[in-house]
N, C-alpha and C positions, 0 to 999 in steps of 0.2 A: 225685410227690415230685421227679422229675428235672425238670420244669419248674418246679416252686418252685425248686429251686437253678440252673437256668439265669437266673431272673428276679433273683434275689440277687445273679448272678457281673454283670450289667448294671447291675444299680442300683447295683453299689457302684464299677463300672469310669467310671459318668459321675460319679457323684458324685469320683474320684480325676481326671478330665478336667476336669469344671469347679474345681477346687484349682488343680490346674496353672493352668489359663486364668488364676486369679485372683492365683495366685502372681506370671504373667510379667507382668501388667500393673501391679501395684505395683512391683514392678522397673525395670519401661520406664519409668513414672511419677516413680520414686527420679530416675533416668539422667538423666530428662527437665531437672527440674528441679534438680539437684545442677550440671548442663553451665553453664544459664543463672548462677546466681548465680553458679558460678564466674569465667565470662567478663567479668563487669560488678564483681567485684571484682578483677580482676587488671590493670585500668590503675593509674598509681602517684599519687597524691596528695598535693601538697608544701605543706607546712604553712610559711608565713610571718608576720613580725609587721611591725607599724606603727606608727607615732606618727599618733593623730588629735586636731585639737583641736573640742572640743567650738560647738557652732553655737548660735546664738538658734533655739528651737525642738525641739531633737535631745532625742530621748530615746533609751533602750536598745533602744527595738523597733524605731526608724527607724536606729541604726546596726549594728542587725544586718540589716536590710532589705538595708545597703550591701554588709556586709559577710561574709555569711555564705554560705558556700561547700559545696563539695557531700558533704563529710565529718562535715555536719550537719543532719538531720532534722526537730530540734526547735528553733525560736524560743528556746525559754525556757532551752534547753542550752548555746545558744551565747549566750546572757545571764549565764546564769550562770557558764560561762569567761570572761568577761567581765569582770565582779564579783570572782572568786578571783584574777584576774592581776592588778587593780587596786588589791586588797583593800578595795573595797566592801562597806560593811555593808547598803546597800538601793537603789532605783533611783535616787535623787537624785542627777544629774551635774549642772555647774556650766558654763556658757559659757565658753570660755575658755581651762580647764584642757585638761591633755591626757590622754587615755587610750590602752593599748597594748593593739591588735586583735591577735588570732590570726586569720588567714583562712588559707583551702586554695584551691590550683587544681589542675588537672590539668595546669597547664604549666609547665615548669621557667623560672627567671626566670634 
């Protein structure tokens, strides 16, 4: 009987060691990557606009090709600010005319 409970006071002291173990490395893992994205969002981002006038050939995906900066991800998101600032109702842009970009940099002008 005292070595059944010596076997019990071990099983449950590793089993309480590997918790811990598992506890600190989700932690370190939090730390880990909580550091990074913090560091790579805390340079500052400055939002500017423009007058561009439309080209023989341009469409909304080659002037965001131009235009699109590092405070956007998505192609079609910075399309469609695009669109709402110009209040376009679909992609049909006109040679000629002009439209007003939003773009970002990370340098102050």
């Amino acid at each position: 009987m005292k070595n059944n409970r010596k076997a019990e006071i071990i099983v449950r002291n590793r089993k309480i060691m590997v918790a811990g173990l598992l506890l600190v490395t989700v932690i370190f893992g939090a730390l880990l990557f909580t550091n990074k994205a913090t560091a790579k969002s805390s340079r500052p981002i400055y939002t500017y606009y423009t007058s561009y006038e439309i080209q023989t050939g341009d469409s909304l995906w080659t002037i965001a090709d131009q235009f699109m900066g590092p405070d956007y991800t998505d192609k079609q998101d910075f399309i469609n600010n695009i669109k709402r600032i110009n209040h376009l109702g679909d992609d049909n842009i006109t040679e000629g005319k002009f439209l007003v970009i939003e773009y970002s940099s990370y340098e102050k002008l």
